[in-house]
C-alpha positions as CSV (number, residue, x, y, z in Angstrom):
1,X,-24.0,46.4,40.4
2,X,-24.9,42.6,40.9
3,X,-22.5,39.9,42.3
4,X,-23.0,38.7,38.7
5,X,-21.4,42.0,37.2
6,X,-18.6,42.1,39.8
7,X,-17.7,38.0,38.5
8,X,-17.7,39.1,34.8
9,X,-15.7,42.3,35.6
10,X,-13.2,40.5,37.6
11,X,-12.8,37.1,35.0
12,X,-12.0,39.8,32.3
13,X,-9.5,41.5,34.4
14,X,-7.5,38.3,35.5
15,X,-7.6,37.2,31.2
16,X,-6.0,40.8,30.5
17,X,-3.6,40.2,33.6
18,X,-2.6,36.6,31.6
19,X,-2.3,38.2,28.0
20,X,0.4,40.7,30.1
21,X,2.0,37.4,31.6
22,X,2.6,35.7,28.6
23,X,3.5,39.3,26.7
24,X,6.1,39.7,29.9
25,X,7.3,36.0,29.4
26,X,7.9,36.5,26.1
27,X,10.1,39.7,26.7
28,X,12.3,37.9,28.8
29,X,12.4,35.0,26.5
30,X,13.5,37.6,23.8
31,X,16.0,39.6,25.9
32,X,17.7,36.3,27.0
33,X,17.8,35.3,23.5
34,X,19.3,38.4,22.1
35,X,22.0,38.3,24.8
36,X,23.2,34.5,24.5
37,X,23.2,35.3,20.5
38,X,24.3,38.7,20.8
39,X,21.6,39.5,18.4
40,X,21.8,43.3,18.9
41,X,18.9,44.4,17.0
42,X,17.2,41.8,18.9
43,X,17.9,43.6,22.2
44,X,17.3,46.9,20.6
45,X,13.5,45.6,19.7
46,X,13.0,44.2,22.9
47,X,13.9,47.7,24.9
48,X,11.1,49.6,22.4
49,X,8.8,47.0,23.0
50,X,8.4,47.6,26.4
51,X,6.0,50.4,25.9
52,X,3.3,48.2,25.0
53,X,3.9,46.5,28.6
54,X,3.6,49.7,29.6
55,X,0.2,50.6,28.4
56,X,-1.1,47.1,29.5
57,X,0.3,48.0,33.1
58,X,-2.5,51.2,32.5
59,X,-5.0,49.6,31.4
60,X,-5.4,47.1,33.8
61,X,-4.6,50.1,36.6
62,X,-7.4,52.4,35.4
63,X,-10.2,49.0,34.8
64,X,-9.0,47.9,38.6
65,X,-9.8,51.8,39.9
66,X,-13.0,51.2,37.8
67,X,-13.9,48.3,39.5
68,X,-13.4,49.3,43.3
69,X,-15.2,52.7,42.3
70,X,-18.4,50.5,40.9
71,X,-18.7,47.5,43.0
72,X,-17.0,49.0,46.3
73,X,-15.9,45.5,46.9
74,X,-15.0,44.3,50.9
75,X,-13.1,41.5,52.4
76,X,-12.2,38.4,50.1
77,X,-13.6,40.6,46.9
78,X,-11.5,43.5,47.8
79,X,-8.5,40.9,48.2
80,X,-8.8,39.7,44.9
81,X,-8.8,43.3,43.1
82,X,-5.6,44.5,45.1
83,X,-3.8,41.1,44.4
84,X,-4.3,41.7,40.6
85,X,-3.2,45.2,40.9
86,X,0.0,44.2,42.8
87,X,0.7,41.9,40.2
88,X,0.4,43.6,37.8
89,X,3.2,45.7,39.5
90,X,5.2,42.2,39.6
91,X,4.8,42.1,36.2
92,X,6.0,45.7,35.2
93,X,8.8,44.8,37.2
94,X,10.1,41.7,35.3
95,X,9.4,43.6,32.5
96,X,12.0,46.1,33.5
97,X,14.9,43.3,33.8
98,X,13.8,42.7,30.6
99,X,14.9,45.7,29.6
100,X,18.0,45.3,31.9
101,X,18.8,42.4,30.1
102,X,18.3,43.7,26.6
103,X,20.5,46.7,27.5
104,X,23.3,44.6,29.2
105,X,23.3,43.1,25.9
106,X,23.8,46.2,23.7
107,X,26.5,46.9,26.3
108,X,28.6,43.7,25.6
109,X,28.0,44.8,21.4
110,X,30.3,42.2,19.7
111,X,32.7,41.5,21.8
112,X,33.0,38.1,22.2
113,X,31.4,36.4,25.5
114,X,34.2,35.5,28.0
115,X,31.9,32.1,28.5
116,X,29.4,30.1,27.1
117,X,25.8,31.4,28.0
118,X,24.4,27.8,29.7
119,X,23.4,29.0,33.3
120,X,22.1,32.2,32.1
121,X,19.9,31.0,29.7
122,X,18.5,27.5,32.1
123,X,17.8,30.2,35.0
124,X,15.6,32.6,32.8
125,X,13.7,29.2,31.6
126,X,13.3,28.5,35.3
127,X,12.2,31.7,36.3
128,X,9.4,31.5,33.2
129,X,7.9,28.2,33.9
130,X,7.6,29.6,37.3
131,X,5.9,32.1,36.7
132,X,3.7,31.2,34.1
133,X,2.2,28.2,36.4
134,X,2.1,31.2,39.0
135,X,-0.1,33.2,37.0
136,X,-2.4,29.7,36.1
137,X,-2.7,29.0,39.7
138,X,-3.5,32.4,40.7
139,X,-6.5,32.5,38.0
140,X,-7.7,29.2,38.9
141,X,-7.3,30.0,42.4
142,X,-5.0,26.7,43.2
143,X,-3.7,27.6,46.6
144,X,-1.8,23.9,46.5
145,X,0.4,24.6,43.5
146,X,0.7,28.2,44.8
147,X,2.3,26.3,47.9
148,X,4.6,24.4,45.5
149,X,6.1,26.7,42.7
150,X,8.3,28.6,45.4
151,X,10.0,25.4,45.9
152,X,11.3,25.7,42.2
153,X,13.1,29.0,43.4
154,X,15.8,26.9,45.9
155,X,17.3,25.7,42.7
156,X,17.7,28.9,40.8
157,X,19.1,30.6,43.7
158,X,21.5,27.8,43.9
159,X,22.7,28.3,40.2
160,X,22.7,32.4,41.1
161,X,25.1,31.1,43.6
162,X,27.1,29.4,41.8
163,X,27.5,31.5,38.6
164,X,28.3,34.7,41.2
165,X,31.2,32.7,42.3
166,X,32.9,31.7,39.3
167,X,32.1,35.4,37.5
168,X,33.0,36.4,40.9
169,X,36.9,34.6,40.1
170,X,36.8,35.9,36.7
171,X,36.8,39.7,38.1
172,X,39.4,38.8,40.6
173,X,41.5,37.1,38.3
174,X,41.4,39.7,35.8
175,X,42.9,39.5,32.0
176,X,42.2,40.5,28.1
177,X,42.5,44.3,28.7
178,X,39.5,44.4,31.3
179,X,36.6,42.9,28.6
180,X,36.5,39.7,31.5
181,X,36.3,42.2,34.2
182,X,33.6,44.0,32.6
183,X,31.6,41.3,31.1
184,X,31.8,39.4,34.3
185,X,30.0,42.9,36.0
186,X,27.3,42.6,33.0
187,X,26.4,38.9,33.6
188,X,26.3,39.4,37.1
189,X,23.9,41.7,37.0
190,X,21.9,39.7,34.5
191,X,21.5,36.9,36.4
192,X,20.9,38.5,39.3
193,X,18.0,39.9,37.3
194,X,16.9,36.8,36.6
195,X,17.1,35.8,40.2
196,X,14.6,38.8,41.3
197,X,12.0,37.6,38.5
198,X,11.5,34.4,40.3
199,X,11.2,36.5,43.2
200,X,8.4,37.7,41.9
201,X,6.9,34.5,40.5
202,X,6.8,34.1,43.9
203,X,5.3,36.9,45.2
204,X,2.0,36.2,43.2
205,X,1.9,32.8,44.9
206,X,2.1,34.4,48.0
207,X,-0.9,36.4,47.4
208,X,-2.9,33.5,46.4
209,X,-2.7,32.0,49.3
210,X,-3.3,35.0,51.2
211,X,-6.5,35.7,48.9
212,X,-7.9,33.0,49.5
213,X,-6.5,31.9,53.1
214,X,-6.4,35.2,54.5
215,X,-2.9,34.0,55.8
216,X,0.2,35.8,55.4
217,X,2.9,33.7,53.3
218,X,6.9,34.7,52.9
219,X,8.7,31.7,51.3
């Protein structure tokens, strides 16, 4: 196989790896949505659509075996294969708390939410926009941005914080035959959810850099 077939092979794997992105974005987009609406059928479609994640994550596992199998690819080649199959992994992952999400919701049913959904919703916006320009900059190879999107996690983690503390009070407080107990457990979980997905944003960033670098980066 020529350096020209390896290119092409590779250019159509990273485009397959940004259609799952943006199919993965939009799953958490969904799952968020169902929960701050408490649109249940929502939630329910949003669990069931996870299998087309799923078969995405194979595909792109089988075509990056193919690839190493064809090309044998070494040093900065061989980088660039295992990043994309890594995150790929990354994004099978967020598509998973997703699902959490979406299932947290049919949990809460009805019930009326013990708070407004604000924090919730900003941190799941956060965590998109961070890793969509993760995604870009891995694709276009950008190791600068790569350097600066993990900057954007310091201010999620901070709302984490923050929203664990006052659910935190609402468990401890305790009321309304144990709904604010249990709902505070539920959007705990879900934003701690939310918190791991930009965790994985920036994991890709960190294997941008060390594609191209060769230099091992934890932010």
């Amino acid at each position: 196989m020529t350096r020209k077939d390896f290119d092409q092979s590779l250019g159509l794997l990273e485009q397959k790896m940004l259609h799952m992105g943006s199919v993965v974005e939009q799953a958490v987009i969904n799952a968020v949505a169902a929960l701050r609406d408490q649109n249940l059928e929502q939630a329910e479609r949003a669990i069931l659509e996870d299998e087309q994640i799923d078969e995405l994550s194979r595909e792109l596992d089988e075509e990056c075996v193919q690839i190493l199998a064809l090309h044998q690819p070494v040093a900065r080649d061989l980088r660039a294969v295992t990043s994309i199959l890594r995150t790929v992994i990354d994004l099978e992952r967020i598509a998973d708390h997703a699902v959490n999400i979406a299932e947290y919701t049919l949990k809460i049913g009805n019930e009326p939410l013990i708070k407004p959904l604000i924090d919730i919703p900003r941190m799941a916006g956060m965590a998109m926009e961070m890793l969509h320009s993760a995604l870009q900059a891995f694709v276009a190879r950008d190791v600068a941005k790569a350097r600066e999107i993990p900057l954007q996690d310091d201010a999620i983690d901070q709302i984490y914080a923050d929203l664990y503390d006052e659910l935190l009070g609402f468990i401890i407080a305790g009321s309304d035959n144990n709904r604010w107990e249990a709902q505070s457990v539920i959007l705990l979980f879900t934003s701690h959810s939310l918190e791991r997905i930009a965790d994985h944003a920036v994991n890709i960033c960190e294997r941008l850099i060390y594609l191209e670098t060769g230099k091992i980066m934890h932010f």
